[in-house]
N, C-alpha and C positions, 0 to 999 in steps of 0.2 A: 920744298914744296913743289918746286916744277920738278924734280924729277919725279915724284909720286904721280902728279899730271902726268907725263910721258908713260910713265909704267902703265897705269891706266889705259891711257888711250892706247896705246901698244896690245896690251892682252885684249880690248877690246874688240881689234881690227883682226886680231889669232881669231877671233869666236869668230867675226864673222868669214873669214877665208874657212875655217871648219865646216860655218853653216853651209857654205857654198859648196865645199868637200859633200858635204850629207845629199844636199840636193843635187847635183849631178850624179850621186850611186842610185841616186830614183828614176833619174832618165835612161831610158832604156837604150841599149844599143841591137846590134842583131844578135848578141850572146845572153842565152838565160843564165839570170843570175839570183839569188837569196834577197838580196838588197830592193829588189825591184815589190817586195811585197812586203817591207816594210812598213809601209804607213796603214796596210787595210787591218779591216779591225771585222771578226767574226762576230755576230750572235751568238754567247755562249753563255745559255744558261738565264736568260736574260738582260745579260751584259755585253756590251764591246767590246773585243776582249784583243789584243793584236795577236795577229798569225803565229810571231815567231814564239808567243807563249801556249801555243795550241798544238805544235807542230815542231818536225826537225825537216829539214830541206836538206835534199842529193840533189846533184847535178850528174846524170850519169851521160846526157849526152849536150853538144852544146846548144841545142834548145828545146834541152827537156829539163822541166825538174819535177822531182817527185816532193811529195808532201804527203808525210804520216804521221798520222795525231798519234799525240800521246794516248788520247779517250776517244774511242771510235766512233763515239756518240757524235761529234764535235763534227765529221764527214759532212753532213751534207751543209753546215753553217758555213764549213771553210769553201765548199764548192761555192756557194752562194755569194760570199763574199768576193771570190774572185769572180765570178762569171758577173757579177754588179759594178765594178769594178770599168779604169778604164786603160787598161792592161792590152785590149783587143784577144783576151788569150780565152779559149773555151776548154776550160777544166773535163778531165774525165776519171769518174769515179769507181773503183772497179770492190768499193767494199771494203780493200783495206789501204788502198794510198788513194790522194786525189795526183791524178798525172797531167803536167800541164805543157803541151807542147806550145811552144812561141811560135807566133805565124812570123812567116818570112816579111822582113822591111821591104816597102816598096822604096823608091826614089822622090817618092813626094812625102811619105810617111820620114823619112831621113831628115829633109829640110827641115818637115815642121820641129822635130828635135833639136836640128843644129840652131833652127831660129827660139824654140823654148832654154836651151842653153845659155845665149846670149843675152835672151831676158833677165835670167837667174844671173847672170855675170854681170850684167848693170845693177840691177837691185845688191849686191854684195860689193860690187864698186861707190853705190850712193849710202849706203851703209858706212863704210870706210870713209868717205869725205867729210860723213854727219858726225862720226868721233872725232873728225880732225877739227872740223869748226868747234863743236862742244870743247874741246881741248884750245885751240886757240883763244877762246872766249874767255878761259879758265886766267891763260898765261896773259891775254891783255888788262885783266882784274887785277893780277897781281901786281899786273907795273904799275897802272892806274895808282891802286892803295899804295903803290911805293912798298910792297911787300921786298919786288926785287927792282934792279936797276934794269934799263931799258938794253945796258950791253947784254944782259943775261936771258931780258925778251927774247930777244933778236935772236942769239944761239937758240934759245928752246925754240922758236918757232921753227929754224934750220933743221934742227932735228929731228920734229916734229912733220916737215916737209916731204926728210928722210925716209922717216916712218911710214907716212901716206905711199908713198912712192914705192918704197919697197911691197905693199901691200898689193897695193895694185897691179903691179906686175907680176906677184903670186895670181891673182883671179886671172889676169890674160894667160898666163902660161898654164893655169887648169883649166882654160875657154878654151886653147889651143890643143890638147891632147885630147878634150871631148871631142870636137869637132871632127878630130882627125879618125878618133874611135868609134864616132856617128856613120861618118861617111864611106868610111871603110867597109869593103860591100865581099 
């Protein structure tokens, strides 16, 4: 029974160091990348539709990428959606790709990144703590009903502490490589 609790709590602290993985591929650096247009969603047809099922992304230089729709109809949704967008990036549509140059980071434009990074790295840190409480709450029930003995609390909670710990210094050590990626000019 506690090791099921541990398992649990473990895979659920992986999703969210994952989540955290997802959202810093959104924060932009000064390198155009495919990832960074992930979350926009085109007008298509009526529907919302996301970019990367509208479109194939090149990166032919490092802060350009092209974008070509599969249906050429789809042009000026995809324009629209990025230039609505808050990307800072102004699409140009020449007919048959939307071309999007990435405007150059300023040093104030940086912070605000390194500072929206470390928000995303708290919110996945408190994330991480809220399994471990949910999970400890679990393992104190069980000693309570006398499911197990309290020498066996005691180790799961240790382990469990483990767990936390190691997690958390997975999000510093991917806090630490954005930052480094952000400020890098």
């Amino acid at each position: 029974m506690v090791d099921e609790t541990l398992l649990e709590a473990g895979e659920k602290m992986d999703k969210s160091v994952e989540a955290l993985k997802n959202e810093f591929a959104n924060i932009r650096t000064g390198r155009a990348n495919p990832s960074l247009f992930a979350n926009l969603n085109a007008d298509y047809y009526g529907a919302p539709t996301p970019l990367q099922q509208l479109a194939s992304f090149q990166t032919p230089e490092a802060r350009t990428i092209l974008i070509t729709p599969y249906d050429k109809s789809a042009l000026g949704a995809i324009e629209k959606a990025i230039r609505d967008s808050d990307l800072g990036a102004n699409p140009a549509n020449d007919g048959n790709v939307v071309r999007v140059v990435m405007p150059e980071m300023t040093e104030e434009r940086r912070r605000e990144y390194v500072k929206m990074a470390s928000h995303k790295a708290e919110d996945g840190r408190v994330a991480v703590r809220n399994t471990r409480r949910h999970a400890k709450t679990a393992i104190d029930k069980l000693v309570k009903d006398g499911e197990i003995g309290e020498d066996d609390g005691t180790r799961a909670e240790k382990e469990l502490d483990a767990l936390t710990k190691k997690h958390t210094d997975q999000i510093d050590a991917l806090l630490k490589v954005k930052e480094a990626e952000l400020t890098e000019v």
